[in-house]
C-alpha positions in Angstrom: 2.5 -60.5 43.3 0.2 -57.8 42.3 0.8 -54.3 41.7 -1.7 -51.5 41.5 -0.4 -48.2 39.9 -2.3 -44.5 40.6 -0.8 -41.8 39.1 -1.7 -38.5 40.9 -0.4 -35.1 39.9 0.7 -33.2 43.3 1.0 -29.2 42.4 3.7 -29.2 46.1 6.1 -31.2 44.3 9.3 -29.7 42.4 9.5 -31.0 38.8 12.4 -33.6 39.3 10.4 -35.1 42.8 8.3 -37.8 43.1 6.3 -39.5 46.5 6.4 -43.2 45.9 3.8 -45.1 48.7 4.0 -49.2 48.9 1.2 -50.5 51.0 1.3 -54.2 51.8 -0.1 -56.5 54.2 2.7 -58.6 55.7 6.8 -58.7 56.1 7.5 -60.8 53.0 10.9 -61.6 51.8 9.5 -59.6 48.4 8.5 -56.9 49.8 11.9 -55.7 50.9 13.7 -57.1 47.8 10.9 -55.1 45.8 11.3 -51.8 48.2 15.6 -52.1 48.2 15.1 -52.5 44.5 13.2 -49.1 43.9 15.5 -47.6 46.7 18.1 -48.5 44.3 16.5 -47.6 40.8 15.9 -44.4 42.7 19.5 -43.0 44.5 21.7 -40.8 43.5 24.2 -43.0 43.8 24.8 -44.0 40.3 28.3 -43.6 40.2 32.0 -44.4 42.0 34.8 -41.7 42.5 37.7 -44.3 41.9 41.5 -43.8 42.1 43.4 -44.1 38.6 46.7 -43.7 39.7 46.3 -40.8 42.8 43.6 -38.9 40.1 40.2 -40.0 40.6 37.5 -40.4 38.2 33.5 -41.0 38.1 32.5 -44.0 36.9 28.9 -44.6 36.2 28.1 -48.0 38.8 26.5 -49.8 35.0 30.0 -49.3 34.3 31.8 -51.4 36.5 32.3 -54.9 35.0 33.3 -56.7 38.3 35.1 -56.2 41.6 38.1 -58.5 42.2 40.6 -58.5 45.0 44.1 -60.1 43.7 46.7 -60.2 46.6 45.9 -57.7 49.2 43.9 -55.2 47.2 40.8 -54.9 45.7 39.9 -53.4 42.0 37.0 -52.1 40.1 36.9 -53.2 36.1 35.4 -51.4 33.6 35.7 -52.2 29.7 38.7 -49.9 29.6 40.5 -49.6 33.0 41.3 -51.5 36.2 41.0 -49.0 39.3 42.5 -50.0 42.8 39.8 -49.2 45.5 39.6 -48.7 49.2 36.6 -50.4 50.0 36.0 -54.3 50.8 34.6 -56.8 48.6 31.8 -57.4 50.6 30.6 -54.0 50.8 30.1 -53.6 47.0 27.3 -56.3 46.9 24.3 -55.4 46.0 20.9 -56.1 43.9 23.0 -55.0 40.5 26.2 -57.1 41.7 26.4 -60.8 42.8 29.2 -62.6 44.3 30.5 -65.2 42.4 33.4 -66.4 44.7 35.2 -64.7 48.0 37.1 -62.6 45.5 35.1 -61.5 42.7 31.4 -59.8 42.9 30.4 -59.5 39.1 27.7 -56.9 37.6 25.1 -58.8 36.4 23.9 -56.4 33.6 27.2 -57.3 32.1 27.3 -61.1 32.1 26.2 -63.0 28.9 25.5 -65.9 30.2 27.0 -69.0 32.8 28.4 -71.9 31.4 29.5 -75.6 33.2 33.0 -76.4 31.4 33.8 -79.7 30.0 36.1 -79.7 33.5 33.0 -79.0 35.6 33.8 -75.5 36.4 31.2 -73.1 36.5 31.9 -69.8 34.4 30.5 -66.8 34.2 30.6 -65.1 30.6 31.1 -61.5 30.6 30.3 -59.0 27.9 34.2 -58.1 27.2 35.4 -61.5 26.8 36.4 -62.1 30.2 35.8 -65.3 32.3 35.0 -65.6 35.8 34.9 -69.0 38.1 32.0 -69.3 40.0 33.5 -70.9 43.6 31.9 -74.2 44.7 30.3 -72.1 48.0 28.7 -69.9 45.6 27.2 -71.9 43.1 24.2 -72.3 45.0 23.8 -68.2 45.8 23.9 -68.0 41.8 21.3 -70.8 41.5 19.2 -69.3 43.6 19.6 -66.2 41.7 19.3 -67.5 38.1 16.2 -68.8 39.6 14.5 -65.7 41.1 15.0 -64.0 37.9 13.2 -67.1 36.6 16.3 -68.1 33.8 
């Protein structure tokens, strides 16, 4: 993939605004992960109002360690709290989070690294000392990724 950058100074534009234009010349898978991705790097949704006991907080998204669901509900962990949240699993996942197993989507700025266990599990390692099992039905989705980041 090639990328040709031209800056251009536009006078009509307020100081925080910018015009981003991607040309391309077919419907590749890489286009839309590139286009999602600067979508992404570009929203305003960089943070979570989440519910810490009925008072709810902002939590920056590069936060949030992992989603897990335990029983019926789901949480959002961060180095320093557990917060119960409304939404489902499923829609949490995005380019920053991947889904390990059916009940936990971890961030993936946070994880050190993935490790095979001497009992042939596969773990994820995150930056706070926790461990996460990677489910059998996921293993390859992780593959995959590890391998479009080219780890």
């Amino acid at each position: 993939m090639k990328f040709y950058i031209e800056e251009i100074k536009n006078n009509e534009l307020d100081d925080n605004e910018y015009k981003i234009i991607i040309e391309y010349n077919n419907n590749s898978k890489n286009n839309k992960h590139f286009i999602q991705y600067i979508k992404n790097y570009c929203s305003n949704d960089t943070s979570l109002f989440l519910n810490n006991n009925e008072i709810y907080e902002e939590i920056l998204i590069k936060d949030i360690l992992y989603f897990y669901s335990e029983g019926r509900y789901n949480y959002a962990k961060t180095k320093n709290k557990v917060f119960k949240i409304k939404a489902k699993l499923y829609e949490m996942e995005s380019d920053t989070f991947l889904r390990i197993s059916k009940h936990c989507i971890v961030n993936i700025e946070h994880v050190l690294n993935f490790d095979l266990s001497k009992t042939g599990q596969f773990l994820v390692n995150i930056d706070n000392g926790d461990k996460e099992v990677v489910s059998r039905r996921c293993i390859k989705n992780v593959l995959y990724f590890l391998d479009e980041k080219g780890v």
